[in-house]
C-alpha positions in Angstrom: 9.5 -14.2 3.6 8.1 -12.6 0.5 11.0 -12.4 -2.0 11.3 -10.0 -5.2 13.8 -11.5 -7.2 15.0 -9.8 -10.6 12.1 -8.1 -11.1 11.8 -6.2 -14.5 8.6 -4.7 -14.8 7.7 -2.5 -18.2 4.2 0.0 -18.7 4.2 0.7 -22.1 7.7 1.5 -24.1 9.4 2.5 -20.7 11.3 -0.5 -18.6 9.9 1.2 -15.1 11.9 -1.3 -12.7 14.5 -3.3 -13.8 16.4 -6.3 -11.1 14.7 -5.2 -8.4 15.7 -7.7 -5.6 13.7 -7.4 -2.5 13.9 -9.6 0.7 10.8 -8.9 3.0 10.1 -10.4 6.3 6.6 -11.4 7.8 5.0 -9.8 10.2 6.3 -6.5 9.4 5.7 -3.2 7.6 7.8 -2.1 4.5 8.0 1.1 3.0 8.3 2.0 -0.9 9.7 5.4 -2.3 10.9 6.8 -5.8 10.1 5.7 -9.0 8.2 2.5 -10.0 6.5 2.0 -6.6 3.4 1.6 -7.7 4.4 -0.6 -10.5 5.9 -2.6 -8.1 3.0 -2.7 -5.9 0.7 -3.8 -9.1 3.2 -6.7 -9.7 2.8 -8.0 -6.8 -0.6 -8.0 -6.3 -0.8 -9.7 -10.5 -2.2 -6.3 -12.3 0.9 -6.0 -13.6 2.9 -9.0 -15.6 6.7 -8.8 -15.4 8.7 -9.4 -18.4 11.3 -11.4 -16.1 12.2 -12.6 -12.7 9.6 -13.4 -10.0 8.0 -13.1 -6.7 7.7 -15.9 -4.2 6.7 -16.9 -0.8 8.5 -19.4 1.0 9.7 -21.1 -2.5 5.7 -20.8 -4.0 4.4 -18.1 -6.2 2.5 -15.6 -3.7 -1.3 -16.6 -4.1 -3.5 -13.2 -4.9 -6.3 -14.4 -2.8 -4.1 -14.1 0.3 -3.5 -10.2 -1.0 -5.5 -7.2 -1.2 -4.4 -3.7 -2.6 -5.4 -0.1 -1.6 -5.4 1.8 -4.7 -3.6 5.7 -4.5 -7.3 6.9 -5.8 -9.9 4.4 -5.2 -12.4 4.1 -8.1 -15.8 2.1 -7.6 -18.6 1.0 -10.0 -21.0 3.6 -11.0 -24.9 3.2 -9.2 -23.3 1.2 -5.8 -23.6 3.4 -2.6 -20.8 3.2 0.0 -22.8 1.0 1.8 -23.8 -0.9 -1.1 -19.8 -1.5 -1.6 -19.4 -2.6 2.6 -22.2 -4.7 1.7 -20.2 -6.9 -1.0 -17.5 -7.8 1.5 -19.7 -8.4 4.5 -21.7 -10.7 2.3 -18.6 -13.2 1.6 -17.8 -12.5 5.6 -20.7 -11.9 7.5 -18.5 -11.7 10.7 -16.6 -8.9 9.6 -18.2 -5.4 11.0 -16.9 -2.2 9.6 -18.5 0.0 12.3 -14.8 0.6 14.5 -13.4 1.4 10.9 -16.1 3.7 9.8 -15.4 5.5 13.5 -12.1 6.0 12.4 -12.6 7.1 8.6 -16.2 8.7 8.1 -17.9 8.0 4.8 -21.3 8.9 3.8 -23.2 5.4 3.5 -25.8 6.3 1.0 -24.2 8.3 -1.3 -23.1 7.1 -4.2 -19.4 6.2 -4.2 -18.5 7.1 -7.1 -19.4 10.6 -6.3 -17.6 10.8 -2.9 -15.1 13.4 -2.7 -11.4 12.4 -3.0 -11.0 12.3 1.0 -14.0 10.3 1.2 -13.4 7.3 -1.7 -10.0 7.5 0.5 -11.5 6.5 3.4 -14.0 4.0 1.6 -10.9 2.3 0.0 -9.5 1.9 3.4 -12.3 0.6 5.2 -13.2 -2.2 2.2 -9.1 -2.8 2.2 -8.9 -4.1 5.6 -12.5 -5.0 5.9 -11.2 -8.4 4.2 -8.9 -9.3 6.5 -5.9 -10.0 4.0 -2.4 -11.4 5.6 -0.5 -9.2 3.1 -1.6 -5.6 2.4 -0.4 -3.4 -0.8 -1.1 0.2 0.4 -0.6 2.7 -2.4 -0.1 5.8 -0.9 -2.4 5.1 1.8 -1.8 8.6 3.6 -2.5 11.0 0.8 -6.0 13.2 1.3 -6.5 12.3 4.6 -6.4 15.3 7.2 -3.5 15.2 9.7 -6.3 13.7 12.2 -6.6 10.9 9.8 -3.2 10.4 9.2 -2.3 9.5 12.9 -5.2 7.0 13.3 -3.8 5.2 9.9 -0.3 5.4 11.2 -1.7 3.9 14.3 -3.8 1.1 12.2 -0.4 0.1 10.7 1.4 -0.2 13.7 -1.3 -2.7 15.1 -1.3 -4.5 11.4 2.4 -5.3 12.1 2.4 -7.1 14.6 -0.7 -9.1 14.2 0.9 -11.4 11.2 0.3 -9.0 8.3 3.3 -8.5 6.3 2.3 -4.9 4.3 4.0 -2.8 1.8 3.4 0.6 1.5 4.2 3.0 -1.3 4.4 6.9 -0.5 5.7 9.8 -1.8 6.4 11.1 1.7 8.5 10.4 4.1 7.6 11.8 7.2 4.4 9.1 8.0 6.4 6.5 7.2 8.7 7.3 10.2 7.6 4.9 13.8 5.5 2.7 11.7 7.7 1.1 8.9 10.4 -1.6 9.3 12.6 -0.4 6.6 11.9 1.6 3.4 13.2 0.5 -0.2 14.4 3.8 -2.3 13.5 2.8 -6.1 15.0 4.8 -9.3 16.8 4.5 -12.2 15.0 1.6 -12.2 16.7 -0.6 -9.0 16.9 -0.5 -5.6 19.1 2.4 -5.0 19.2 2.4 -1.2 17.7 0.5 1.5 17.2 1.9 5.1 16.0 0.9 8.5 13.4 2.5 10.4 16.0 4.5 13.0 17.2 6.3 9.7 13.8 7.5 8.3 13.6 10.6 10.8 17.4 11.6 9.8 16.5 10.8 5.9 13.2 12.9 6.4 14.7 15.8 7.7 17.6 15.6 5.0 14.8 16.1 2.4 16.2 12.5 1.1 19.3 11.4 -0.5 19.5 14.1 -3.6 17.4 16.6 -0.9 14.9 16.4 -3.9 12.5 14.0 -1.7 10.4 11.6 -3.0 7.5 12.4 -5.2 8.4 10.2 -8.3 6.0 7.3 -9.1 
């Protein structure tokens, strides 16, 4: 059980999340929405230092090397090619092999990956993601520039990371791919929790537009 426990989490002047209490399973996909998700992403991965309260596992501050974190836009160092960038995590893992993942999400190898479109450093930030093999994964907004095509075999990827003892949280803007692959989905803003739902409410909250029919494109 990872738990978020009076979180209050500034970025500059502005107090972004404030007592955010979060209780979140293993073995199970959670979904982030409103304002201060990816803050609260950042904070738990350790970008981001909390001016108070704290985030455990099972008692212990959560460890970063048992975390990895998908950026919303994936940047990469300037001169390494995207196979130059596979090449870094197969080095520290030589049994890992990113050909089923670069089935999935096509990226051109040799070109520099800095210079990949936005759909393409997309798909590169997936691939390195769960090329290293992380038991908790902090997707930010993991569906965004991927083609519908795309969006299904991610939804499907998820679905499979669930239930193989990878606890995930994933912060989106949208609502509708969240629905059939996440647990439950944490509404942020005004800086808390404001609502909490299960995953037999997302297709009914969807189709509402959300709570204040304004959806859910704060960040």
């Amino acid at each position: 059980m990872i738990t978020i426990d009076s979180l209050r989490i500034r970025e500059g002047r502005r107090v972004v999340l404030d007592g955010v209490t979060m209780h979140l399973p293993q073995n199970a996909v959670h979904g982030l929405a409103g304002e201060g998700r990816s803050a609260l992403l950042r904070a738990v991965y350790g970008d981001l230092r909390p001016e108070a309260g704290s985030i455990t596992e099972a008692g212990h501050p959560l460890q970063r090397r048992e975390m990895s974190l998908l950026e919303a836009d994936p940047h990469f160092w300037p001169g390494l090619t995207a196979r130059d960038c596979i090449g870094l995590i197969r080095w520290f893992d030589r049994k890992v092999n990113p050909e089923a993942l670069l089935r999935r999400f096509p990226v051109p190898l040799d070109q520099e990956a800095a210079t990949l479109d936005a759909e393409a450093r997309k798909h590169l930030g997936i691939i390195l993601t769960l090329m290293r093999g992380k038991r908790i994964l902090l997707l930010d907004e993991p569906f965004r520039e991927l083609k519908p095509e795309r969006i299904f075999v991610m939804q499907q990827l998820l679905l499979h990371l669930g239930t193989e003892g990878r606890t995930v949280l994933l912060a989106s803007g949208r609502i509708a791919p969240l629905e059939g692959v996440c647990d439950d989905l944490y509404l942020l803003g005004e800086g808390g929790v404001r609502a909490r739902y299960e995953h037999y409410e997302l297709g009914r909250l969807e189709r509402s537009g959300g709570p204040d029919k304004g959806g859910f494109a704060e960040n």
